[in-house]
C-alpha positions as CSV (number, residue, x, y, z in Angstrom):
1,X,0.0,0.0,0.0
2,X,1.3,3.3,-1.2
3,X,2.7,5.7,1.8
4,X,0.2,8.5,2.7
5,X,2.4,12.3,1.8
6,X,1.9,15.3,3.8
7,X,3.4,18.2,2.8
8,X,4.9,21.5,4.4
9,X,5.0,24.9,2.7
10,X,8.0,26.5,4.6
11,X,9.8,29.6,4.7
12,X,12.4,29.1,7.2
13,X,10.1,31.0,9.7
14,X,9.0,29.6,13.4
15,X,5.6,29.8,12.0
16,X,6.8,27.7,9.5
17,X,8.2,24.8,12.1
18,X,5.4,24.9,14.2
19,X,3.7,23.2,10.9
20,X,6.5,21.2,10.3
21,X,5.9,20.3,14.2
22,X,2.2,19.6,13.2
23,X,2.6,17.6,9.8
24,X,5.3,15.6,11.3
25,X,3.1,14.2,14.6
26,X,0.5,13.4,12.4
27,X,2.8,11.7,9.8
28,X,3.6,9.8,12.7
29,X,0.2,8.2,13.3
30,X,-0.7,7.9,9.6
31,X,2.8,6.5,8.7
32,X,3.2,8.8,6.1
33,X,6.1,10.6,4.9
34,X,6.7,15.0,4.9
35,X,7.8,16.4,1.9
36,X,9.6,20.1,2.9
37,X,8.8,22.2,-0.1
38,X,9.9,25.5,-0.2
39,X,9.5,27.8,-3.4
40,X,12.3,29.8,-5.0
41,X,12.0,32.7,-7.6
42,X,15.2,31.6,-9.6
43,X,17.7,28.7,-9.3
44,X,20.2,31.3,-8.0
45,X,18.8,30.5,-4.5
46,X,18.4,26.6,-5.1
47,X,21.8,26.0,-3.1
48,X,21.0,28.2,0.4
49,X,17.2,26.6,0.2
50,X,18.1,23.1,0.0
51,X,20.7,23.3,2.8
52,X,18.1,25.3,5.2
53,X,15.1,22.4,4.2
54,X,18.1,19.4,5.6
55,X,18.2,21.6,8.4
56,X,14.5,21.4,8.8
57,X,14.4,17.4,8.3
58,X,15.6,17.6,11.8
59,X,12.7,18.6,13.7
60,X,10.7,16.2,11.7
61,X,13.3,13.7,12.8
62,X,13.4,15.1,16.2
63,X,9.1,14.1,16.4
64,X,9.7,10.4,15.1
65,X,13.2,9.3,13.2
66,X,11.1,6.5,11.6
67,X,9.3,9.4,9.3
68,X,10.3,9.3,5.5
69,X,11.1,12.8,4.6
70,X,12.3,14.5,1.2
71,X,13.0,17.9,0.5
72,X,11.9,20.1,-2.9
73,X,13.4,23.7,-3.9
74,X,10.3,24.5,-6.3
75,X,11.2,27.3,-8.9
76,X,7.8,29.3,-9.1
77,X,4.9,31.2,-6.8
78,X,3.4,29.7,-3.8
79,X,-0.4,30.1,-4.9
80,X,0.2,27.5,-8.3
81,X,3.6,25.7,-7.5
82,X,2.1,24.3,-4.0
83,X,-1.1,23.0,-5.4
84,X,0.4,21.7,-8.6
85,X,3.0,19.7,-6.8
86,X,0.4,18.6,-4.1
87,X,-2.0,16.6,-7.4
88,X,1.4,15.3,-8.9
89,X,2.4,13.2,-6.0
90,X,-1.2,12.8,-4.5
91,X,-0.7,14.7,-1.7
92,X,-2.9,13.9,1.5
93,X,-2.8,17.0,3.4
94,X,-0.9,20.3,3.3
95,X,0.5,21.9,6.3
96,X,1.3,25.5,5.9
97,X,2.0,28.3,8.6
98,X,0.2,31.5,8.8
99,X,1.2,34.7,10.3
100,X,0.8,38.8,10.2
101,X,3.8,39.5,8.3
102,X,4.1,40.5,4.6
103,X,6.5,39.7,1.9
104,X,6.6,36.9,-0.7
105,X,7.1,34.1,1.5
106,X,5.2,35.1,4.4
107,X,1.4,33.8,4.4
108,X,-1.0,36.2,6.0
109,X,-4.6,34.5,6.9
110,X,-6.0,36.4,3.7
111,X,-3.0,35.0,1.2
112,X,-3.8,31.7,2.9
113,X,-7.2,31.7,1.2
114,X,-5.7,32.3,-1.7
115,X,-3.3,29.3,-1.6
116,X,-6.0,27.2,-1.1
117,X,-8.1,28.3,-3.8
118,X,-6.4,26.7,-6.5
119,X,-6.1,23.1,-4.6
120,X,-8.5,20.0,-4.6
121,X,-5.8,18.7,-1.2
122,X,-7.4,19.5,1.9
123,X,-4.6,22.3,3.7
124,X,-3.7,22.3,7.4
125,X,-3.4,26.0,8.3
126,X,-1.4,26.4,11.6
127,X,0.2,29.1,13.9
128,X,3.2,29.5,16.3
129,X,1.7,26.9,18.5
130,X,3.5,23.6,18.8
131,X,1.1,20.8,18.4
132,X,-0.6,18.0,20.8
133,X,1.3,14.7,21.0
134,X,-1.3,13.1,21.0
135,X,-2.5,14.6,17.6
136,X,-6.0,16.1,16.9
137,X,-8.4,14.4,19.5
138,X,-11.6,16.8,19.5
139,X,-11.7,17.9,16.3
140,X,-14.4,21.3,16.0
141,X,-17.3,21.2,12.7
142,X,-19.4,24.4,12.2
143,X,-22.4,23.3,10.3
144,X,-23.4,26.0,8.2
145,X,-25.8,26.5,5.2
146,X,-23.1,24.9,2.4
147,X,-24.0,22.1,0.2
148,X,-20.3,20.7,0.7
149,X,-20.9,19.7,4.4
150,X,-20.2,16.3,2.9
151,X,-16.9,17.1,1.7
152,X,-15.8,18.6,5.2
153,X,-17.1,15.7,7.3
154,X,-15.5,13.3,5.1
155,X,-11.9,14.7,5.6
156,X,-13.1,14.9,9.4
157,X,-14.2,11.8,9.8
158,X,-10.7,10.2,7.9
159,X,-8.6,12.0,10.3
160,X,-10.8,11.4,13.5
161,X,-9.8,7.6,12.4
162,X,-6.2,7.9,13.1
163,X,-6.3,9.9,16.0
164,X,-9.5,8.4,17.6
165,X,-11.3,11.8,17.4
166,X,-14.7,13.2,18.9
167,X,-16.3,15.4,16.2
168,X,-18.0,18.7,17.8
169,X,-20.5,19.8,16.2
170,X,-21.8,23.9,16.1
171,X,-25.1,24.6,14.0
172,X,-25.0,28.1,13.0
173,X,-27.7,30.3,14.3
174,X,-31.3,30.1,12.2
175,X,-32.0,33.6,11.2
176,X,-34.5,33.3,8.5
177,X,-36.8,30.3,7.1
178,X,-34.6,29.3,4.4
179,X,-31.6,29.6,6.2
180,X,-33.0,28.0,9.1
181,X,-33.8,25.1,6.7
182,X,-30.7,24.4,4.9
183,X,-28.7,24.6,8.7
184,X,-31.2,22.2,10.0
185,X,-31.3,19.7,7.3
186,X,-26.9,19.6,7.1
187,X,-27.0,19.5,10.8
188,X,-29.4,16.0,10.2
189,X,-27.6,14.7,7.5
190,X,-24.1,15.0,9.8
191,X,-25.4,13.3,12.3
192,X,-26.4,10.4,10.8
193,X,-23.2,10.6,8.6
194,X,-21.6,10.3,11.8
195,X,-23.5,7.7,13.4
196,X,-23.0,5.4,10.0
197,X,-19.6,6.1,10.5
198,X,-19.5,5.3,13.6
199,X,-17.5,8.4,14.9
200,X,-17.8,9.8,18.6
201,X,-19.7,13.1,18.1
202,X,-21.5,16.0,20.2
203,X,-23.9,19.2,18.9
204,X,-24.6,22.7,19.8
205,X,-26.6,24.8,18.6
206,X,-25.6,28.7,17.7
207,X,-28.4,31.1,18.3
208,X,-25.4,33.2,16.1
209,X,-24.0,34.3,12.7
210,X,-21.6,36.6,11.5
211,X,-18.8,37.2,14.3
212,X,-21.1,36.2,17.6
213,X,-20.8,33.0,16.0
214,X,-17.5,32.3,15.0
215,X,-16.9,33.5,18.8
216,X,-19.6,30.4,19.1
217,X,-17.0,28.2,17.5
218,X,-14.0,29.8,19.2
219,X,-16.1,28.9,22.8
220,X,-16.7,25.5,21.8
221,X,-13.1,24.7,21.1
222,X,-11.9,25.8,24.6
223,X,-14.7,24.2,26.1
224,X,-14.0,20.9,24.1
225,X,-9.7,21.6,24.2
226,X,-10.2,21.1,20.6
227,X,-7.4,20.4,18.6
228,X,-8.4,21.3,15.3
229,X,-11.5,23.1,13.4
230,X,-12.9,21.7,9.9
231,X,-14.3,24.7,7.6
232,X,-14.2,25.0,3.8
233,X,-13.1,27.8,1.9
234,X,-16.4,29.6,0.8
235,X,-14.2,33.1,0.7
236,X,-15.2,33.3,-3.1
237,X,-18.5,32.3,-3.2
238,X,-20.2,34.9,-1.5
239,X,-22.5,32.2,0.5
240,X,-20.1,32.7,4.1
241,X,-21.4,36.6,3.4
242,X,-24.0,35.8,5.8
243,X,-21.3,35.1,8.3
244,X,-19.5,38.5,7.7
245,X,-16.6,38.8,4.3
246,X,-13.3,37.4,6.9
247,X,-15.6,34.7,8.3
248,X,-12.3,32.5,7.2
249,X,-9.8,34.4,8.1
250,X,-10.3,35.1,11.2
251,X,-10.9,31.3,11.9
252,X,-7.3,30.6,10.6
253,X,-6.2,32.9,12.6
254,X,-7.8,32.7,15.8
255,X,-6.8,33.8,19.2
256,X,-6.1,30.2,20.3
257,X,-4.1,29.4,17.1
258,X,-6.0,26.2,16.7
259,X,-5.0,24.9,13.5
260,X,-7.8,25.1,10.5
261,X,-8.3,22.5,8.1
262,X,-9.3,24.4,5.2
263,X,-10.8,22.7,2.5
264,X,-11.6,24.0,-1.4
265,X,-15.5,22.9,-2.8
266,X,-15.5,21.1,-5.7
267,X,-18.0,20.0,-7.9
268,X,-19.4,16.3,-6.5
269,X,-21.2,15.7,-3.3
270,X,-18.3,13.0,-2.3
271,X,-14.0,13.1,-2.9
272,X,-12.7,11.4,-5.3
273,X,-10.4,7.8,-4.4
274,X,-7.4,9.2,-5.6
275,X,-7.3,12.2,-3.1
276,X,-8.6,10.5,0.2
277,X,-7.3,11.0,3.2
């Protein structure tokens, strides 16, 4: 059976090796390798970035020395070079740090979005926060009004797997009829997703939207210690409007620097094979 491949987008930062810190704890419980990728403008820099990415191998090897890792100096710009590499080898997941500062390497929560835009891999968005040994145990689900709740409960539900995770679901608040519907009828479908799954799971309910109820969210993972929150990307599509236009954002970037699997809708109710987790 072919080895599961995370990758890290680095820069050299300590942004960037708290995400190496993440990727390579959970390489260790999926027994999958870590591919270091870090992008270059012109091969005049290939020589400094591939001796600072063997420097890096060491704090994946410093997590779990059994971890496969391989290094890439990728001539090009983060937003297609990522992505595009991440569908060549059939990347699982990609871990990549976010922070406040600018520049072409640095990743702010809205060039984040960005990234992800242009990638059917699910990313792992993380801050300076060094993550749980014991990987991503309470794993946070808002349930909002999207038609791709399947897609975000599927990538839940694979990772719950390897870390024996209780899903958390938070039903957004129920405004108006329609929107009350849609909520409602996602929040049904999830749980008995869940149930056929047979994943460990809790629900709230929101009375919120916009920022009272990302603070919802935010509230539910202290209360749960979670570990990790599930969202899609919706930035573009103008449906997460109803939640306020940095609805995303400032999840990725939250106060607890929880980490923010971040995943881009694609047509299809269901993933395809070759890009399960």
């Amino acid at each position: 059976m072919e080895k599961k491949k995370l990758i890290v987008a680095t820069d050299f930062s300590p942004v960037a090796e708290s995400a190496i810190n993440h990727a390579s704890l959970t390489a260790s419980f999926l027994s999958a390798e870590v591919h270091l990728v870090h992008i270059i403008e012109d091969e005049s820099e290939r020589d400094e970035a591939e001796s600072r990415l063997e420097q890096e191998k060491k704090i994946v090897l410093g997590v779990d020395h059994h971890i496969p890792v391989f290094t890439h100096a990728l001539v090009g710009n983060i937003y297609d070079t990522i992505p595009t590499f991440a569908n060549e080898i059939h990347a699982n997941f990609i871990f990549m740090g976010t922070h406040g500062m600018s520049g072409m390497q640095f990743i702010t929560g809205s060039k984040a979005l960005k990234v992800v835009k242009e990638s059917r891999v699910p990313f792992i968005i993380t801050q300076d926060k060094i993550g749980n040994k014991e990987g991503f145990k309470n794993i946070v689900v808002p349930i909002t009004l999207d038609v791709q709740t399947k897609q975000k409960l599927h990538y839940a539900v694979k990772i719950s797997r390897y870390f024996r995770s209780t899903l958390h679901l938070v039903a957004a608040g129920e405004t108006d009829e329609d929107f009350s519907r849609k909520v409602t009828l996602n929040m049904k479908f999830a749980i008995n997703y869940l149930r056929e799954e047979k994943v460990s799971f809790t629900t709230q309910h929101s009375k919120n939207i916009g920022n009272k109820f990302l603070q919802d969210i935010l509230d539910v993972v202290k209360e749960k210690d979670g570990d990790l929150i599930t969202i899609m990307n919706m930035s573009d599509t103008g449906i997460l409007n109803l939640f306020g236009s940095h609805f995303e954002q400032d999840l990725i970037t939250n106060e607890s620097k929880i980490p923010v699997m971040l995943i881009n809708p694609f047509d299809g109710t269901m993933v395809t094979t070759a890009y399960s987790a």
